[in-house]
N, C-alpha and C positions, 0 to 999 in steps of 0.2 A: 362530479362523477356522471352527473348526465350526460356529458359530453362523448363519453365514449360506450356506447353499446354492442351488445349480440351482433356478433354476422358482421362487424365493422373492418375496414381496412384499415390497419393501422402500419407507423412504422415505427421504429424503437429511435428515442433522438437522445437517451443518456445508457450508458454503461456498459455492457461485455460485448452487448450485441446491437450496440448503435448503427445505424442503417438497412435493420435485417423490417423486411415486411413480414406480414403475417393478418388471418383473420382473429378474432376475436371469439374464442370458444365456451370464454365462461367469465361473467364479470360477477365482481364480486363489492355490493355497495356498499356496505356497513364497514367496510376497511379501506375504500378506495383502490382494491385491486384487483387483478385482472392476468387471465390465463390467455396466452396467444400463442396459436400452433407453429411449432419447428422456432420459437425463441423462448429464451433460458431454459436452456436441457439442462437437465440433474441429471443423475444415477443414482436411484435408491434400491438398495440392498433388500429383498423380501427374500422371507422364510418360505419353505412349499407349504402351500392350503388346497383346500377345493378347485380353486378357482385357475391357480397356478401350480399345476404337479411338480413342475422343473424347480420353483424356486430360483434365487441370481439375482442377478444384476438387471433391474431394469431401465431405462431411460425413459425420461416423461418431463413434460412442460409443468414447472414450477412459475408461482406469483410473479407479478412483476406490476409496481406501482404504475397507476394511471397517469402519473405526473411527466413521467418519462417515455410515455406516448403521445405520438400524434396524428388525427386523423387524416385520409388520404380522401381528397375531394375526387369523386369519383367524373365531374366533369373537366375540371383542369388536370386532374392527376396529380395534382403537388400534395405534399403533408402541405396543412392548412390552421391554423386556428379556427376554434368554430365558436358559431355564435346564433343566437336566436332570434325569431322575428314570428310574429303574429299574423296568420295571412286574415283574407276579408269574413272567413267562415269560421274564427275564433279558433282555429288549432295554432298550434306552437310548435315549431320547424327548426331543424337546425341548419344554419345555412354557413357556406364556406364566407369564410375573411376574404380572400383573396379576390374571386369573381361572382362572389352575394349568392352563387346557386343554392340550391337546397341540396343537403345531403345524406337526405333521408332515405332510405329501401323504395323505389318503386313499386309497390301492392297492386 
């Protein structure tokens, strides 16, 4: 599950919504899964409360296993397998399969 984090590009490569991109909104580690915006929409049915005077039908981003993601290397642009590597100053990086970049957040 490290492989896919916060704020990540990902793209869906098994099931309803195979091919759809999306970022990464909310991972979730202890289950290995992971909420990505505008794939697997639900409709879940709320009651009215505080929060929602209307009440209805809402649509919202449900789970979807990490297994069936994968990362979008933001220098090649491909989904990518990812992998790890140690630079000379001891951090731990995740770098793309494909052309070694790193594809870590810019900071």
């Amino acid at each position: 599950m490290k492989k896919i984090k916060l704020n990540d590009q990902v793209e869906v490569i098994a099931g309803k919504d195979k091919g759809m991109v999306g970022k990464v909104i909310r991972a979730y580690r202890d289950t290995d899964k992971v909420i990505v915006e505008k794939v697997n929409m639900i409709k879940r049915h709320t009651k009215p409360n505080m929060a929602n005077q209307q009440g209805g039908i809402i649509e919202k981003e449900a789970t979807i296993d990490a297994s069936n993601l994968m990362l979008l290397c933001p220098a090649c642009s491909t989904a990518a397998r990812v992998g790890f590597k140690i630079l000379d100053d001891g951090a731990k990086v995740r770098v793309c399969k494909k052309c070694g970049e790193s594809v870590e957040a810019k900071a």
